[in-house]
N, C-alpha and C positions, 0 to 999 in steps of 0.2 A: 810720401812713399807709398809706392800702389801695395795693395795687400796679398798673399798669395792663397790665393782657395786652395786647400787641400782636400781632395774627396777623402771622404773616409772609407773603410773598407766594409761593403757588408758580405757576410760571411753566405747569405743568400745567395749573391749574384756570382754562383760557380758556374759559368758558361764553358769557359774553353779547358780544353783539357791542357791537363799539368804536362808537360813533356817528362818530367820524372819516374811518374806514376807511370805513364807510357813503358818505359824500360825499367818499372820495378824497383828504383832506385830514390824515389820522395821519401823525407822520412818527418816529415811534417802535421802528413795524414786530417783530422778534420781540421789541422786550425793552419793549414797551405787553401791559399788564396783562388784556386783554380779547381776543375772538376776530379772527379777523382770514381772514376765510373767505370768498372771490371769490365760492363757490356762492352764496350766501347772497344776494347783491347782485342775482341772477338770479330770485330768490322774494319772493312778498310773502305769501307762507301762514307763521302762526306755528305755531312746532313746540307740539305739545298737549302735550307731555312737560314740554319749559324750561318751559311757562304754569302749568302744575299744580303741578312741582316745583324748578325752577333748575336741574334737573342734567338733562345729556345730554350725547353724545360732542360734541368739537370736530368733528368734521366731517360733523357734521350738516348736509343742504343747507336746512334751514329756517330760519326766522329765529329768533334768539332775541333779540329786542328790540323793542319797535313803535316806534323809532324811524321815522317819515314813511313807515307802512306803509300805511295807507288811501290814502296821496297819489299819486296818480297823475302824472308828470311828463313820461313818455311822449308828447306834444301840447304840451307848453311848451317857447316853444322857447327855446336857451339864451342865457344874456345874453350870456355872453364871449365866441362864438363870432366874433362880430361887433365885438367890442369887447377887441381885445388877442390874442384867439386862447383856444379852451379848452385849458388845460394838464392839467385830470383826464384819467387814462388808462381812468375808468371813471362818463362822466357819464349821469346819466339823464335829461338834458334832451337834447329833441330838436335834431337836426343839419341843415343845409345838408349838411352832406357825410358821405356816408352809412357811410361807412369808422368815423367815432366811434359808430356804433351796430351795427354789426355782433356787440358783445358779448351787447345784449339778446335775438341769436338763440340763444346757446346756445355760442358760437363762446368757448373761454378758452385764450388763449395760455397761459398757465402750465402748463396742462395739456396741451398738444401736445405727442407722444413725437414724439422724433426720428425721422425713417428707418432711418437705421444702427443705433438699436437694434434695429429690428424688422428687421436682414440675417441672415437665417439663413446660416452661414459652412457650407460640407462641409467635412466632419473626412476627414482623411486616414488613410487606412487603412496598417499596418503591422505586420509581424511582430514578435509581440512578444519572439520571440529574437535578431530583427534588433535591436530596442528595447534592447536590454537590453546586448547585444553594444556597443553604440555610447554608452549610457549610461558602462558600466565604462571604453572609448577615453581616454571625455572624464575622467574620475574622475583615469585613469592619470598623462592629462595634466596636468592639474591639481597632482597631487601631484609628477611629477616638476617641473615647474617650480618649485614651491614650494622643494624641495629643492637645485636650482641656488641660488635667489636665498638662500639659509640658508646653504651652503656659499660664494657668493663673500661674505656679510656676514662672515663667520665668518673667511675667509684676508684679507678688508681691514684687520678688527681687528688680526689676532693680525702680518700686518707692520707695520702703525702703529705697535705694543708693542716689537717685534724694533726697526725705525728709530730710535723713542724713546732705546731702551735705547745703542745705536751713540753710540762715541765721533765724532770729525771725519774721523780718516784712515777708518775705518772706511763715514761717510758716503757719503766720496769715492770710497771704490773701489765700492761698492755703488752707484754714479750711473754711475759708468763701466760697468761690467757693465749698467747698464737700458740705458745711452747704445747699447752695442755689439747688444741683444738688439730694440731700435726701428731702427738702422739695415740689422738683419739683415732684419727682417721689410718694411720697406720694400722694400730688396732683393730677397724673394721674391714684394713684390708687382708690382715692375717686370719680375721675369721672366715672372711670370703673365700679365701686360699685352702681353710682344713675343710670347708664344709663344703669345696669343689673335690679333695683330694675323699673326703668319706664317701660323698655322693659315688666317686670312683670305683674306691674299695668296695661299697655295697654292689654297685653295677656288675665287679669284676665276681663278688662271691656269686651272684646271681646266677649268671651265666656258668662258672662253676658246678654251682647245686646245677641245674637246668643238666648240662653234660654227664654225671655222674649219673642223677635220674635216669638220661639215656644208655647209656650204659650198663647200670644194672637192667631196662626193660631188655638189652638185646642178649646179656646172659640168660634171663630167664627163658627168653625161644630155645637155647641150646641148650 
């Protein structure tokens, strides 16, 4: 029994145009088998090349199809328009409302480059030993950080092992020594606390005296 070649399909070879696409109506889009090329829609000259041989780039703005290439539609006017609303984003029948024809000027949103791309930004200028200087900063940093966060994994491990290993009294007294070293430290934070709050109060008398002083100099003028 003879065997049957099946070509496979490469997704490459979009030569001819889609007749769907043509009247807006593919809903396939990149994974339909045929071209699918806006310019195209905009032409009714067949490419001499597809006609002769089948093969030419996809983005060729000619037609490669005569699908309703003689036909002119441009003057008819469209049926839906008035009848439901036209839902083609690319009709060739004529419009009441001139916004749906705008494309057979020439005019393809797909194709419109954004603004912002076309911002040319100024580059800032800079020493490139400053550059460099500031680069190694950030490297330094980097790495010391990194070796903080290595060293406290490394001391959380290796007391989690030591704890482990601890009998009960052992526990216990090791709780009491954290219990005594958090109330210490709270301790040093409530003194850091009065003796930013006196520092205050001294500041605040200061400036006090300071004003008064002034105040009696400007009685004494009158």
């Amino acid at each position: 029994m003879a065997k049957r070649f099946v070509k496979k399909y490469n997704p490459l070879d979009k030569i001819e145009d889609c007749y769907y696409f043509l009247y807006s109506t593919c809903k396939r889009g990149k994974n339909c088998g045929f071209r699918h090329n806006i310019l195209c829609k905009q032409c009714n000259i067949l490419c001499d090349e597809w006609d002769s041989t089948k093969m030419c780039r996809e983005d060729c703005p000619l037609r490669h199809s005569r699908y309703h290439l003689m036909k002119q539609r441009e003057e008819l006017p469209c049926f839906w328009e008035n009848n439901g609303g036209c839902k083609k984003e690319f009709c060739e029948f004529k419009h009441e409302d001139a916004s749906k024809d705008e494309w057979k000027k020439g005019t393809i949103r797909d194709n419109t480059k954004q603004e912002s791309k076309n911002t040319i930004v100024n580059e800032v200028e800079m020493d490139p030993f400053v550059f460099e200087n500031q680069r190694r900063e950030a490297v330094a940093r980097k790495k010391h950080l990194a070796t903080k966060r290595h060293i406290k994994r490394k001391v959380v491990h290796d007391l989690k092992n030591v704890v482990e290993a601890m009998d009960e009294e052992q526990r216990k007294e090791f709780q009491r020594v954290l219990n005594l070293m958090e109330s210490g430290k709270n301790a040093r934070a409530e003194n850091s606390r009065n003796a930013e709050a006196l520092n205050q109060n001294i500041q605040q008398n200061k400036e006090q005296d300071d004003l008064d002083a002034e105040l009696k100099e400007l009685e004494n003028l009158f």
